[in-house]
C-alpha positions as a Markdown table, in Angstrom:
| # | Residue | x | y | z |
|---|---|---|---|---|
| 1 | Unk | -8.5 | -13.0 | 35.3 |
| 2 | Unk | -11.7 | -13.1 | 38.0 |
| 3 | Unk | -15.1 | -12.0 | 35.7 |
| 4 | Unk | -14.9 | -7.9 | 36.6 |
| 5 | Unk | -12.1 | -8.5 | 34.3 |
| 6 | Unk | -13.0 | -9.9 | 31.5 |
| 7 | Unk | -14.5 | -7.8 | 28.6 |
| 8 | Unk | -18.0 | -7.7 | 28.2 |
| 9 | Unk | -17.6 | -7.4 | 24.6 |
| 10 | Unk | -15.7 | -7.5 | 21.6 |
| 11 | Unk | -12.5 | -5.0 | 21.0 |
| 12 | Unk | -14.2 | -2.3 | 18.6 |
| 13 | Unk | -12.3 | -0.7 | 16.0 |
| 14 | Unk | -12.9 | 2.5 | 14.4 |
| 15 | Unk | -14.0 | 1.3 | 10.4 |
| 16 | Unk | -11.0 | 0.9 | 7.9 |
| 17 | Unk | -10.6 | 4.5 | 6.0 |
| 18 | Unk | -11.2 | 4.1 | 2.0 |
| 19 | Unk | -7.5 | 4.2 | 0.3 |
| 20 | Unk | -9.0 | 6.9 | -2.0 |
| 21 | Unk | -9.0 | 9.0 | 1.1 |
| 22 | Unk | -5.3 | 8.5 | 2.2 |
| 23 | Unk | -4.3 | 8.9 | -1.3 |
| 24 | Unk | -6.0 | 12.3 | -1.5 |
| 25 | Unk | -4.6 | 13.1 | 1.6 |
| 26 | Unk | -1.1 | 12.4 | 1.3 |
| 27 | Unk | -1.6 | 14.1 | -2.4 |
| 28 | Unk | -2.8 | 17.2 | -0.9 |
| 29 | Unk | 0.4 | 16.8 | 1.5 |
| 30 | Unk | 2.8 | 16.5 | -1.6 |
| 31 | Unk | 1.3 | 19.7 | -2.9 |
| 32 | Unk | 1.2 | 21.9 | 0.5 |
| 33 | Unk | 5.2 | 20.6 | 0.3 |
| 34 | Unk | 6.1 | 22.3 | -2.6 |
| 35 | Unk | 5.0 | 25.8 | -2.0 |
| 36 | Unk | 4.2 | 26.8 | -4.9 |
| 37 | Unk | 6.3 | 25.5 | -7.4 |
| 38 | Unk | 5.1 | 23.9 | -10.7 |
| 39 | Unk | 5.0 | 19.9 | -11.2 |
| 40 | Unk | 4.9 | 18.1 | -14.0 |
| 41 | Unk | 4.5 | 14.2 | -15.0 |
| 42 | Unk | 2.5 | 13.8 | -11.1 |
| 43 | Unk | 1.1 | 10.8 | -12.6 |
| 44 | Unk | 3.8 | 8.6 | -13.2 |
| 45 | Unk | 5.9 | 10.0 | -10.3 |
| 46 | Unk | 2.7 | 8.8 | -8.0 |
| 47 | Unk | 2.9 | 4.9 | -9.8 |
| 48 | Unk | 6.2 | 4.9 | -9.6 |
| 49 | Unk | 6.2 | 6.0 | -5.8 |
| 50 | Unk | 3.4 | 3.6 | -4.9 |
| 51 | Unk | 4.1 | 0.7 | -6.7 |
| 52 | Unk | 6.9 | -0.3 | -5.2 |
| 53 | Unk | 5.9 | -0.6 | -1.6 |
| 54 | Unk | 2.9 | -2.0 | -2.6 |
| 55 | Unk | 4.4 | -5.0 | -4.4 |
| 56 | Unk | 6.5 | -5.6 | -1.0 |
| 57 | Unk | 4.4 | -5.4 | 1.3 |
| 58 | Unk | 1.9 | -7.6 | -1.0 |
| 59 | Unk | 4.8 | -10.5 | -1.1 |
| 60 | Unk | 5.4 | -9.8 | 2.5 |
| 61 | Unk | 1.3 | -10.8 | 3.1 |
| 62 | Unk | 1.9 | -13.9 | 0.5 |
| 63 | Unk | 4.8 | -15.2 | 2.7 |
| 64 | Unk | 6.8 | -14.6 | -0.4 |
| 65 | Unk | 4.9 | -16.5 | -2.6 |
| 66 | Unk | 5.2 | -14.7 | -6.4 |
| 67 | Unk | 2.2 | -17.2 | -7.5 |
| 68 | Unk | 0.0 | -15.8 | -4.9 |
| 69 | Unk | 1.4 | -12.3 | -5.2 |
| 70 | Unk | 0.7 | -12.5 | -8.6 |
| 71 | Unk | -3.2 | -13.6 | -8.0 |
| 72 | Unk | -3.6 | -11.0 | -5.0 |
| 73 | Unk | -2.4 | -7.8 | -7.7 |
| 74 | Unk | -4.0 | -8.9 | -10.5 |
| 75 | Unk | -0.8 | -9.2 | -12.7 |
| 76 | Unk | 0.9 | -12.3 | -14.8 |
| 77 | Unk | 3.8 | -13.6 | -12.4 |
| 78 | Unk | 6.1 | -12.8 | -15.5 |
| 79 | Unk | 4.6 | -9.2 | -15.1 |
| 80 | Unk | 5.5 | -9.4 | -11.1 |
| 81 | Unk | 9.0 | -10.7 | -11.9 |
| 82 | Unk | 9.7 | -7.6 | -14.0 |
| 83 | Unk | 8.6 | -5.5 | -11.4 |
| 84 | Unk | 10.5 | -7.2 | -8.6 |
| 85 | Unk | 13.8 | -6.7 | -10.6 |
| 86 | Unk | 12.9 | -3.4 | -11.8 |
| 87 | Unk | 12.3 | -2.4 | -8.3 |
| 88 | Unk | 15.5 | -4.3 | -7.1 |
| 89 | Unk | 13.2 | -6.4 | -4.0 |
| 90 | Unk | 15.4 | -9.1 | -4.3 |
Protein backbone atom coordinates (compact mmCIF):
# COMPACT_ATOMS: atom_id res chain seq x y z
CA UNK A 1 0.00 0.00 0.00
CA UNK A 2 2.15 3.28 -1.34
CA UNK A 3 1.00 6.50 1.24
CA UNK A 4 -2.09 7.91 -1.18
CA UNK A 5 -3.41 4.77 0.26
CA UNK A 6 -3.26 4.70 3.56
CA UNK A 7 -6.02 6.32 5.71
CA UNK A 8 -5.33 9.48 7.05
CA UNK A 9 -7.34 8.71 10.00
CA UNK A 10 -9.11 6.43 12.06
CA UNK A 11 -12.36 4.33 10.67
CA UNK A 12 -15.34 6.48 12.30
CA UNK A 13 -18.35 4.85 13.38
CA UNK A 14 -21.68 6.37 13.76
CA UNK A 15 -22.15 6.25 18.02
CA UNK A 16 -23.75 3.01 19.48
CA UNK A 17 -27.76 3.65 19.74
CA UNK A 18 -29.10 3.42 23.57
CA UNK A 19 -30.90 -0.23 23.87
CA UNK A 20 -33.84 1.76 25.33
CA UNK A 21 -34.22 3.03 21.76
CA UNK A 22 -34.25 -0.42 19.98
CA UNK A 23 -36.41 -1.80 22.52
CA UNK A 24 -38.98 0.97 21.89
CA UNK A 25 -38.57 0.51 18.48
CA UNK A 26 -39.03 -3.03 17.99
CA UNK A 27 -42.05 -2.53 20.70
CA UNK A 28 -43.73 -0.08 18.59
CA UNK A 29 -43.10 -2.88 15.67
CA UNK A 30 -44.90 -5.60 17.86
CA UNK A 31 -47.79 -3.32 18.19
CA UNK A 32 -48.10 -1.90 14.42
CA UNK A 33 -48.13 -6.12 13.93
CA UNK A 34 -51.07 -6.72 15.52
CA UNK A 35 -53.51 -4.47 13.98
CA UNK A 36 -55.46 -3.74 16.39
CA UNK A 37 -56.01 -6.57 18.46
CA UNK A 38 -55.87 -6.52 22.36
CA UNK A 39 -52.69 -7.92 24.27
CA UNK A 40 -52.41 -8.91 27.43
CA UNK A 41 -49.44 -10.04 29.93
CA UNK A 42 -46.85 -7.79 27.29
CA UNK A 43 -44.61 -7.83 30.16
CA UNK A 44 -43.67 -11.17 30.73
CA UNK A 45 -44.06 -12.13 26.98
CA UNK A 46 -41.14 -9.26 26.47
CA UNK A 47 -38.67 -11.12 29.46
CA UNK A 48 -39.42 -14.18 28.22
CA UNK A 49 -38.64 -13.21 24.50
CA UNK A 50 -35.47 -11.29 25.49
CA UNK A 51 -34.00 -13.22 27.96
CA UNK A 52 -33.20 -16.00 26.19
CA UNK A 53 -31.05 -14.62 23.45
CA UNK A 54 -29.55 -12.43 25.74
CA UNK A 55 -28.23 -15.21 28.01
CA UNK A 56 -26.67 -16.82 24.58
CA UNK A 57 -25.29 -14.46 23.13
CA UNK A 58 -23.78 -13.31 26.70
CA UNK A 59 -22.07 -17.05 27.04
CA UNK A 60 -21.23 -16.79 23.44
CA UNK A 61 -19.01 -13.29 24.56
CA UNK A 62 -17.74 -15.30 27.86
CA UNK A 63 -16.33 -18.13 25.59
CA UNK A 64 -18.76 -20.23 27.41
CA UNK A 65 -17.66 -19.45 30.70
CA UNK A 66 -20.95 -19.68 33.19
CA UNK A 67 -18.62 -18.05 36.03
CA UNK A 68 -18.09 -15.12 33.87
CA UNK A 69 -21.57 -15.17 32.31
CA UNK A 70 -22.76 -15.08 35.57
CA UNK A 71 -20.51 -11.84 36.63
CA UNK A 72 -21.34 -10.04 33.21
CA UNK A 73 -25.60 -10.46 33.92
CA UNK A 74 -25.52 -9.79 37.34
CA UNK A 75 -27.05 -13.16 38.42
CA UNK A 76 -25.77 -16.21 40.91
CA UNK A 77 -24.36 -18.97 38.46
CA UNK A 78 -26.99 -21.26 40.19
CA UNK A 79 -29.54 -18.57 38.88
CA UNK A 80 -27.79 -18.81 35.24
CA UNK A 81 -27.91 -22.61 35.33
CA UNK A 82 -31.64 -22.52 35.83
CA UNK A 83 -31.99 -20.37 33.04
CA UNK A 84 -29.74 -22.23 30.77
CA UNK A 85 -31.93 -25.48 31.31
CA UNK A 86 -35.07 -23.63 31.40
CA UNK A 87 -34.18 -22.17 28.07
CA UNK A 88 -32.84 -25.60 26.81
CA UNK A 89 -29.04 -23.71 25.55
CA UNK A 90 -27.42 -26.77 26.18
Amino acid sequence: MNDSQKPTQATQYPPPVPLSELVEQAVEHYFSQLQGHDISNLYSLIMTEVERPLIATVLKHSGYNQSKASKMLGVSRSTLRKKIEFHQLF
